[in-house]
C-alpha positions in Angstrom: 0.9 7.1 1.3 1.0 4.1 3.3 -2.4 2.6 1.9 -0.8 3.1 -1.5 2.4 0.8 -0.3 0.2 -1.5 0.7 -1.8 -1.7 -2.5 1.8 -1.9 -4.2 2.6 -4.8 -2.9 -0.8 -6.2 -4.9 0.7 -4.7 -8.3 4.1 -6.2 -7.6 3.6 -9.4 -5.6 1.2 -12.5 -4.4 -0.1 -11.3 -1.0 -0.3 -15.6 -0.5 3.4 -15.8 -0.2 5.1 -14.1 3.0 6.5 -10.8 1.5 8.3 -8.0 3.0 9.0 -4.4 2.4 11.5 -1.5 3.4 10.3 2.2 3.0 12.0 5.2 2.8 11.5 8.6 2.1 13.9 11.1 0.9 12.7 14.7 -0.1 9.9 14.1 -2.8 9.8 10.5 -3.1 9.4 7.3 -1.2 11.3 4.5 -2.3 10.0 1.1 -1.6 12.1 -2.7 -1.7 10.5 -5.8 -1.6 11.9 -9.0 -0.3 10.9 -10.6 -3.6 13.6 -8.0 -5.8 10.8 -5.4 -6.8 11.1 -1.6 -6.2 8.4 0.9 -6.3 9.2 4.8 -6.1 6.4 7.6 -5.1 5.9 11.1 -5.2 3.0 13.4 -4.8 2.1 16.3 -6.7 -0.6 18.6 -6.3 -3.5 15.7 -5.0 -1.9 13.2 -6.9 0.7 10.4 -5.8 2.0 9.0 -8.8 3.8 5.4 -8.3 6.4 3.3 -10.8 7.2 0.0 -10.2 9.8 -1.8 -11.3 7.9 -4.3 -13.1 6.9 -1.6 -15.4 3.3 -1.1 -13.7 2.3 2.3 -12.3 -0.3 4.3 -10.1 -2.3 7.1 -9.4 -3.3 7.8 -6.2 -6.0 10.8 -5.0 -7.7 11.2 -2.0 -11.4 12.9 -2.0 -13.0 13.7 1.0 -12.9 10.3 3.4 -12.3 8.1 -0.1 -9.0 7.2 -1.2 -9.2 6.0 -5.2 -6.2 4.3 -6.9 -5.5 3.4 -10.5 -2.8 0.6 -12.0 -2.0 0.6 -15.4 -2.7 -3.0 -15.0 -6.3 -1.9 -15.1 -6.8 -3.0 -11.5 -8.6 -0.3 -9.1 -9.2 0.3 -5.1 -11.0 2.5 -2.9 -10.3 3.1 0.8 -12.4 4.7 3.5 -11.1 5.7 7.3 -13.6 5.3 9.8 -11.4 5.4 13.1 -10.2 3.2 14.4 -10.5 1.1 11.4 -9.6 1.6 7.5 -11.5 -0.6 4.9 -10.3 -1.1 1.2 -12.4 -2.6 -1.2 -10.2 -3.8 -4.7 -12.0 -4.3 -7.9 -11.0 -8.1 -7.8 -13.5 -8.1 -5.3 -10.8 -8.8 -2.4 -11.5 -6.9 0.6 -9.4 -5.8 3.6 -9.9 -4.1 6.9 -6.9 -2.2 9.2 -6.5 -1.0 12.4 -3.3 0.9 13.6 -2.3 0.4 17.5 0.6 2.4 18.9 3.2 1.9 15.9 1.7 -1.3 14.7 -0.9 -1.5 12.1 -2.2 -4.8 11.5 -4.5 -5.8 8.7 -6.7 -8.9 7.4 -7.4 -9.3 4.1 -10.3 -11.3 2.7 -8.5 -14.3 1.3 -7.3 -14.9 4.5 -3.6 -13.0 4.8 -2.3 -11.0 7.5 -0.4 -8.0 7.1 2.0 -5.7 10.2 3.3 -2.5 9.3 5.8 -1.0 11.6 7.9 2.4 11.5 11.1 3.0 13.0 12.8 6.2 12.8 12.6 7.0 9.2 12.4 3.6 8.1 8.7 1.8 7.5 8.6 -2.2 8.0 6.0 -4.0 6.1 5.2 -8.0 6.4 2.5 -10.4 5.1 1.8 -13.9 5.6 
């Protein structure tokens, strides 16, 4: 689920501008706000996390074996693979990025150059890129 935020903030942002994000989840569904007025709301069914943002884009996410595939309406793809302690995601823009999770901090590099934290707190997700 926390790969797919970060993929969401590709559907509903530039990751060249310094963004932020507030997650939360609440029974079924995360809900997701962006510094820049966009929303995003998740839930998983079955193998399936389905995402609507508030742009009017939307995803599917499933997970097979150590591959995680997700599909935008925009016609935009991704695929992510764990191998501890790092997680690579290829996108099918041909942007690249590569995270590594230390203590409560995850901190990833993306090909074009940005940076990305993610930190939880209590049940409360923090996400900024530069």
């Amino acid at each position: 689920m926390k790969r797919l935020l970060l993929l969401a903030a590709l559907a509903v942002g530039s990751m060249f501008a310094q963004t932020s994000a507030t997650q939360q989840k609440i029974g079924a569904f995360t809900y997701t706000n962006y510094n820049n007025g966009a929303s995003a709301t998740s839930q998983t069914i079955g193998q399936f996390t389905y995402t609507n943002f508030s742009n009017g884009a939307s995803a599917t996410t499933q997970a097979i074996g150590p591959f995680t595939y997700t599909n935008y309406s925009t016609g935009a793809s991704s695929t992510t693979q764990t191998l501890a302690p790092f997680t690579y995601t290829n996108y099918s823009n041909g942007a690249s990025s590569t995270s590594q999770t230390i203590g409560n901090q995850t901190y990833t590099n993306y090909s074009n150059g940005a940076s990305g934290t993610r930190q939880t707190i209590g049940g409360f997700t923090y996400y900024n890129w530069r």
